[in-house]
C-alpha positions in Angstrom: -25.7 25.0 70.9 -27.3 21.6 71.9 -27.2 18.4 69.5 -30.6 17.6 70.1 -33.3 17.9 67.3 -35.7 18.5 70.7 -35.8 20.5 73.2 -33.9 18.2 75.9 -31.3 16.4 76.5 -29.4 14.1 74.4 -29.5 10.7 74.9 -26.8 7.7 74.7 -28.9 6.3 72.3 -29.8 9.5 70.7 -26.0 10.8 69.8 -25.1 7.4 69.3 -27.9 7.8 66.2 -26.5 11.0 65.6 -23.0 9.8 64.7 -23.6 6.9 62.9 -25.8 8.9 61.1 -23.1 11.7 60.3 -20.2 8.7 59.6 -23.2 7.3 57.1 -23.3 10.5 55.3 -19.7 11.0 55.1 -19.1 7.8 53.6 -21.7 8.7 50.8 -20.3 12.2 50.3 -17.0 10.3 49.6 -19.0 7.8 47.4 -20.2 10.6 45.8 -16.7 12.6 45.2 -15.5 9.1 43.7 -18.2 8.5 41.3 -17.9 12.2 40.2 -14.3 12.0 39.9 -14.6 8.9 38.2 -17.5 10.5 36.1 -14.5 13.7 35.2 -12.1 11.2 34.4 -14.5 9.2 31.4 -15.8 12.4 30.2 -12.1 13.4 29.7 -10.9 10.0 28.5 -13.9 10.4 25.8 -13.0 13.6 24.7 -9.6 12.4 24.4 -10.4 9.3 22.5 -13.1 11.8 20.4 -10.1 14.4 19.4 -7.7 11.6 18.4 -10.0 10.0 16.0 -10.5 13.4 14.6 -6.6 13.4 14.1 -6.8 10.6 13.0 -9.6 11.0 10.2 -7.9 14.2 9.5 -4.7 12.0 8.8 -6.0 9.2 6.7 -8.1 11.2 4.5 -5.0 13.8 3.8 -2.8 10.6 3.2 -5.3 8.1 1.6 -4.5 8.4 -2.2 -0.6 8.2 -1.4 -0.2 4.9 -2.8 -2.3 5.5 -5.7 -0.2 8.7 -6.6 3.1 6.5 -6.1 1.7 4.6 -8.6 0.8 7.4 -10.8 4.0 9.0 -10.7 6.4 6.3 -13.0 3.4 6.8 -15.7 4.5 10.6 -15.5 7.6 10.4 -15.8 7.3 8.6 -19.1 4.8 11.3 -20.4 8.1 13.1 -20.4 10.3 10.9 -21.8 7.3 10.7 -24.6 7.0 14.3 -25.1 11.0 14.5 -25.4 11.1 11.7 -27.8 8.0 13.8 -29.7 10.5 16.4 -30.5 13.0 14.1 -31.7 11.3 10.7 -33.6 9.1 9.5 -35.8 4.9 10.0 -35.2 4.6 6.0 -35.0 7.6 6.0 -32.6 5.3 9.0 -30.1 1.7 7.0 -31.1 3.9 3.9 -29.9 4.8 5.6 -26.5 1.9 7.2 -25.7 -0.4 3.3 -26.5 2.0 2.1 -24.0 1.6 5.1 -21.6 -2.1 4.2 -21.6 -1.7 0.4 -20.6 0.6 1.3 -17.9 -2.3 4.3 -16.5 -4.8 1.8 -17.2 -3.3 -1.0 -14.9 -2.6 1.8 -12.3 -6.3 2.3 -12.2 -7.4 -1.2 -12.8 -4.5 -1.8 -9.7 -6.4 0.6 -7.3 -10.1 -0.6 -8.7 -10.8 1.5 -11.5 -11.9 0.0 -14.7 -13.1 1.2 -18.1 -16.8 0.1 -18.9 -18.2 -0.5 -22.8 -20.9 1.4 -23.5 -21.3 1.8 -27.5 -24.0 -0.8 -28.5 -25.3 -1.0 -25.3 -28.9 0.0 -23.9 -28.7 4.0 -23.1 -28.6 4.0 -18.9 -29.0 7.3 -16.9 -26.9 5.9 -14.1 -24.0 4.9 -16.0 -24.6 7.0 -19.1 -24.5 10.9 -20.0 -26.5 11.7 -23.0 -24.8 14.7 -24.9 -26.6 13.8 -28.0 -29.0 12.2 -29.7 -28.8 10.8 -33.6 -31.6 9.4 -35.8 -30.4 6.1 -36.6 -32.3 3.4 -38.0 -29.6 0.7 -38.3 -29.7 0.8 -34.6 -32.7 0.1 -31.8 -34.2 2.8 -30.1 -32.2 4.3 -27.2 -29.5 2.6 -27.6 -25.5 4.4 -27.5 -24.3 5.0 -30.5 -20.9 6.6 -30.1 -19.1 7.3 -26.9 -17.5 10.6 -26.8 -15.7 10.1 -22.7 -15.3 6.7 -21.5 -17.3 6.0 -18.5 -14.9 3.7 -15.3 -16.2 2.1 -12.5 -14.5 2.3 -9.2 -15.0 -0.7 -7.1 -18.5 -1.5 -8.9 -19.7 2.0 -8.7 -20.0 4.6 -11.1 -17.2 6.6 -10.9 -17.6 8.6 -13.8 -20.9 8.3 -16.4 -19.6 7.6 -20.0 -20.3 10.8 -22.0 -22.6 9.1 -25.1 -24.7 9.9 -28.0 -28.1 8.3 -28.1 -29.8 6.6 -31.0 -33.4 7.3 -31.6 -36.0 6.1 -34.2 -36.5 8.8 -36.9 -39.4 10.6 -37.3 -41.6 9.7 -39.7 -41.4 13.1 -41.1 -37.6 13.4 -41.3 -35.2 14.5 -38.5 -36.0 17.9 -37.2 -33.3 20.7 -36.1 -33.7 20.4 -32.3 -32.3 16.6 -32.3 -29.4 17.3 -34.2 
């Protein structure tokens, strides 16, 4: 088998061409195995990095309320010592217990960025109110929260829970009808 890409001999000059040629391609055949090894490498390295945040997600969310519930757990633990003293003293003595049980939950939840919002008096709003009611009142502007029945609490500035609320409305000219009651 000849070397020649013609019929003919080779020249000096024409296998001289002929090995640079092949020492050109195996220098970018190893330029190529490098940049795909290299390519292997930071596809693994980003599935790695991709897995561990996962973990790590995984981890923080399973783990995020734990200094909250630490919190919570002392306010617990007098809910018993309220609920043995209920067996034992006085209703003012319990009603005394369970008003201080309430502060101490409270500043928990106020701690972690929880607070209680007013709502009776105030302008009924669908984003921070529930209506489960509505009343004819006239001593009071229309669509306005009468009564509160669950106490609506913010959580950083957002609604964490709507306050549960009965609605005033303007009676009817011709007396309060069944269906708003």
């Amino acid at each position: 088998m000849s070397d020649s890409f013609v019929d003919g001999p080779v020249t000096n000059e024409g296998a001289e061409e002929i090995q640079r040629l092949r020492e050109a391609l195996e220098t970018k055949t190893r330029e190529v195995e490098a940049q795909q090894d290299r390519y292997l490498r930071a596809v693994a390295e980003f599935d790695n990095v991709r897995k561990r945040a996962a973990r790590e997600r995984d981890e923080y969310t399973r783990y995020a309320n734990e200094s909250l519930l630490r919190d919570i757990l002392p306010v617990l633990d007098n809910f018993d010592r309220a609920l043995q003293a209920a067996r034992s003293e006085t209703a003012t003595a319990l009603a005394t217990g369970v008003e201080l049980i309430q502060r101490e939950l409270l500043r928990v939840l106020e701690k972690h960025g929880v607070a209680p919002f007013d709502s009776v008096g105030q302008p009924f709003d669908p984003e921070r109110h529930e209506a489960i009611a509505r009343v004819h009142r006239s001593d009071l502007p229309d669509m306005t929260v009468a009564t509160e029945t669950a106490r609506g609490y913010l959580l950083h500035g957002r609604v964490l829970r709507p306050a549960m609320v009965t609605v005033a409305v303007a009676p009817d000219e011709s007396g309060p009808s069944a269906a708003d009651a």
